[in-house]
Each structure stands twice: as structure tokens, then as C-alpha cells.
N, C-alpha and C positions, 0 to 999 in steps of 0.2 A: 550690586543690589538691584533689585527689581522694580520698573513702576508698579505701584499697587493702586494708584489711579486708574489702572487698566486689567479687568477682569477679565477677558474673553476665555476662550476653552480650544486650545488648540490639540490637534491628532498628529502624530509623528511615526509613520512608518520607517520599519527599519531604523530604529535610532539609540543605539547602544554605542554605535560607532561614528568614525566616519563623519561623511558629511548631517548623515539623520542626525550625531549626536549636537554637528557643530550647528544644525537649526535647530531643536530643542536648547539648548543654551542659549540660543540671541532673542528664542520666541519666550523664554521666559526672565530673559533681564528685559525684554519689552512688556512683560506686564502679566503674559497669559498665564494660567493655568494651563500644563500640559499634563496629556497622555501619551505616554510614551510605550511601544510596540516595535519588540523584538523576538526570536527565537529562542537566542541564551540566555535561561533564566539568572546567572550568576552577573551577567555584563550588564545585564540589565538593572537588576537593581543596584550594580556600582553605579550607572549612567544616574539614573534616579537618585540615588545618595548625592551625587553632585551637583545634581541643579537643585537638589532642596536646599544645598547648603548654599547657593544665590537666593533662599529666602522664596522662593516658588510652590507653588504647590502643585503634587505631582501624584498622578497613577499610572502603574503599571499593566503591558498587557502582553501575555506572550501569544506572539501572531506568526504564524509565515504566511506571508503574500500569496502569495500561491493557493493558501484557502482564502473561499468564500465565505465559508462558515466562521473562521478565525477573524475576519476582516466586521463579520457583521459582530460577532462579537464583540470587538473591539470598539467598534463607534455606540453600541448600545451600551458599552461600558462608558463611554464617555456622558453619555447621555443620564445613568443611572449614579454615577460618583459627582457629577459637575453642574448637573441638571441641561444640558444641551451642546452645542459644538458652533463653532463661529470661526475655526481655521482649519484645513487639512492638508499636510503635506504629505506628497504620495513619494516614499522614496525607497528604492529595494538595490538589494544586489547586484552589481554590475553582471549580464550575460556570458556565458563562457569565451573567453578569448579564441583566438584565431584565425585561420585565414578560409576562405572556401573550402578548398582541399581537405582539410586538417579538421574540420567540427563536423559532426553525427547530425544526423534527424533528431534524437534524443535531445541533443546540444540547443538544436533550432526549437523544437518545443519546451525545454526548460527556459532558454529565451523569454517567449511567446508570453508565458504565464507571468515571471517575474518582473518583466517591462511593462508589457501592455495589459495585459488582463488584468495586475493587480492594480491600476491606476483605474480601469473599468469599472471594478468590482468597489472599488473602495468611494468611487464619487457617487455610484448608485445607493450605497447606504449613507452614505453624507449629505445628500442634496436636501433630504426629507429635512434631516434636523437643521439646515441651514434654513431652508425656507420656514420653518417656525420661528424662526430669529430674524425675517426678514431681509436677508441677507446672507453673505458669507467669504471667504476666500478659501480658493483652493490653487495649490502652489506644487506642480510636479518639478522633481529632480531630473532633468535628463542630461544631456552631453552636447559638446562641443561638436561633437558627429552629424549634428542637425545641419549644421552649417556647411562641414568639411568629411567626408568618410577619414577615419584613423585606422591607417595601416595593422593589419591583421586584428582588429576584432568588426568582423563583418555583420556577426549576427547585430551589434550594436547601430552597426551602420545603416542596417535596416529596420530596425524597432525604433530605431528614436524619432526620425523623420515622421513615421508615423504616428508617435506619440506626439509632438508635435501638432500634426494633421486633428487628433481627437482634441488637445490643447485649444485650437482655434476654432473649432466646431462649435466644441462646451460654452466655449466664452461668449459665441455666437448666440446661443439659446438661452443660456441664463441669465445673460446680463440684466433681461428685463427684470427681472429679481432681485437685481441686487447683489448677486454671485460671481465673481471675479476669478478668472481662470487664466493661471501664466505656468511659464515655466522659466528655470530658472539651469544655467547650461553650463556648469564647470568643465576648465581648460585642465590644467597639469596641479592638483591641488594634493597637498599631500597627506593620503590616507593610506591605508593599510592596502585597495587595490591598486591602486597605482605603484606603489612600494612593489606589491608583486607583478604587477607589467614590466616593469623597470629587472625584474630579477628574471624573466622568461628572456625580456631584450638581450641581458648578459650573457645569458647561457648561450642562446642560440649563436652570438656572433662572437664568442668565445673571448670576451671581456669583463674587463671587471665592471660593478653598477654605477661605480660613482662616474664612468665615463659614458654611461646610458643618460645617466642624469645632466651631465655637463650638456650633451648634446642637445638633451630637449630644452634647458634654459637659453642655450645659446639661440633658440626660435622662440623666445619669447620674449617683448620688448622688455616688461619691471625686472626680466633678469631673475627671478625664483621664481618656484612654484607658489601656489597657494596658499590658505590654512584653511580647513574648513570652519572656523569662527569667520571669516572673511566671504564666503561663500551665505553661511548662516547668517550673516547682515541683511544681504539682497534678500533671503525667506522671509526674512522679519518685514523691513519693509510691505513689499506684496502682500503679506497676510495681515498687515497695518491699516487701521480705517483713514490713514494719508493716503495710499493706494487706491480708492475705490474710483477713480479715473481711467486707471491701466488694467486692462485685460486682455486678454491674445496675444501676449506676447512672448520674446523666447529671449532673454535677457544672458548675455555671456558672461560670463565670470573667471576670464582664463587671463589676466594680465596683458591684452590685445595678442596672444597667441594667435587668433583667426581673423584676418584683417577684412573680412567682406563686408562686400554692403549691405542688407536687408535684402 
């Protein structure tokens, strides 16, 4: 069930699935009202159906990241259904996999858009209604890749670092506000992309998946992957007014899968 002590108005990109769906879920047993924003209108309002029935209250919006237009939409929906916004999690579809060799230009600009521009796009129309609340959090999804590059998905390798880099910038500028800006960095969590990483690993070295999977457990100390409700904790948190201390930072979520230091 939900706290209903806690009313704030949280934004949830890409969250039908996946890890969007598993922080819409923890951000509304933590109390929020969500808006939730996806592509497929059908997943979408299953995703919806679900966290109403944790007792939440919820809008929908179909968005691709990738528009500008959609994106502004979207937060002025928030703003028009809930009367304002006070959390944003920017979270989209993993970049196309691969290795150098192997991903197009197309590849590298569909990238571009999905990582980084729609994390752009989407704090430039959030800040406004943040700063009318005084305040705000905003919580990017990105990857373990920040820390370590992961063998063949390169374009990844290079957006997130930089995601990252705007991560610590924003945090930089807003804080005098009141605006809190993290990111939040899953290891080997088990979603529907990773599922298919795991099934390209098979193919290519001509085994089966369950021995793709054995291999990556066996580099991570809890021994399993993830869940994205486990993942969805650390959003919750961050986008929690216990958080208003932490900002800039790049918090891993991988089972100590990447052992470095800051």
C-alpha cells in the first residue's frame, strides 16, 4: 500500500517496463502520485492498472523520448492533471548494442537522441515546474558503463559517461534551488534488455543462455542478477525529501558487480 502522508507528483519516463516500470512502483508505495510515459499504449495502461491497484494515483502519457514535443507534453500533463511536479525520472531505452565495427551512424544518432537528448529535453521542461514548488528531484537511469565500458555495447559506453558529466553539471547549478540531480547505475538486473543481451551473447558464441547467464553471475559478488523493484528502491529514495543532501552523484545498483573506487 501506499503512504498517503506523502503527496508529491512524480514523472516517469519510459515506464511500462523494465526498470521505468520498477521506479514507478516504489515511487508510488512511497507516497507519489505518478505520471507515467510510454510509447505502447496497451503496456501502458496495464503498467497503470497496476500501480493503481497499490492504491496510487495515476496518469498516463504516451511519449517517445526522442520527441521534444511529446516530452513537453508530457510534463504539462503533469502539471494540468496534479497541479505541478516535484520528481522526474528520465529513463529510456537501452542504445542499440554492439561493437564499433558492427553499429551504423543511424545506430550512433538514434543513440544520441534516446540517452542524452531526451534527459536534455526533459529537465529543461521540468525545472520550471520544479522551481515553482521550490524545489525538486531529478533522478536519471543510466548504467554501469559510467564506471566500466561493457563489452560490445559501445554506443552505451559513450553516452552514459556523458550523461553522467550533464548529471553533475545540473546538480552543480540547481542545487541553489533546491533541485537534486543523481543518477542511478544498474549492474546485471533482470529486464526484458538484458534478457536480450544475454540471447545475442548465446547466439554469437554458439551456446545456450542459461550458460551466458551462469557466466555473468559468476562476476557478481550476491551471486543473481537484479530486480528492477530493487533497482526502483535507490529511485525512490533520491527522489524522497530524506535525499535533499545528495546530489551529483552516480549510485550503482549492480550487486558490487563493479568493484572501483569513485
Amino acid at each position: 500500500m501506499v503512504n498517503t502522508d506523502d503527496q508529491r507528483v512524480a514523472l516517469v519516463l519510459a515506464a511500462s517496463r523494465g526498470l521505468g516500470r520498477g521506479s514507478a512502483e516504489a515511487l508510488a508505495r512511497s507516497g507519489c502520485r505518478i505520471v507515467l510515459c510510454a510509447r505502447g499504449k496497451e503496456e501502458l495502461e496495464e503498467t497503470a492498472k497496476g500501480i493503481r491497484s497499490l492504491g496510487a494515483m495515476v496518469a498516463t502519457k504516451l511519449v517517445d523520448v526522442r520527441s521534444n514535443d511529446d516530452i513537453a507534453s508530457a510534463v504539462e500533463h503533469a502539471h494540468e492533471v496534479f497541479g505541478g511536479l516535484d520528481a522526474l525520472v528520465c529513463n529510456a531505452g537501452g542504445p542499440p548494442p554492439g561493437d564499433f565495427a558492427s553499429v551504423s551512424e543511424e545506430d550512433w544518432r538514434t543513440g544520441f537522441e534516446l540517452t542524452l537528448m531526451s534527459v536534455v529535453r526533459a529537465v529543461g521542461h521540468a525545472v520550471p515546474l520544479m522551481r515553482a514548488r521550490d524545489g525538486g528531484r531529478i533522478v536519471v537511469i543510466g548504467s554501469s558503463s559510467v564506471k566500466k565500458p561493457i563489452p560490445r555495447l559501445v554506443i552505451s559506453n559513450v553516452y552514459r559517461p556523458g550523461l553522467l558529466g550533464l548529471v553533475k553539471s545540473l546538480a552543480v547549478e540547481l542545487a541553489p534551488e533546491g533541485i537534486t540531480v543523481n543518477m542511478v547505475s544498474p549492474g546485471r538486473i533482470q529486464t526484458g534488455r538484458v534478457g536480450r543481451l544475454d540471447q545475442l551473447a548465446a547466439e554469437r558464441e554458439g551456446v545456450d543462455v542459461q550458460t551466458i547467464r551462469d557466466r555473468s553471475i559468476a562476476s557478481i559478488p550476491m551471486g543473481r542478477y537484479g530486480t528492477p523493484s530493487e533497482l526502483g528502491a535507490m529511485v525512490a529514495f533520491l527522489a524522497s525529501k530524506d535525499a535533499a543532501y545528495v546530489t551529483g552523484q552516480s549510485v550503482l545498483v549492480d550487486g558490487g558487480m563493479v568493484p572501483t573506487l569513485p
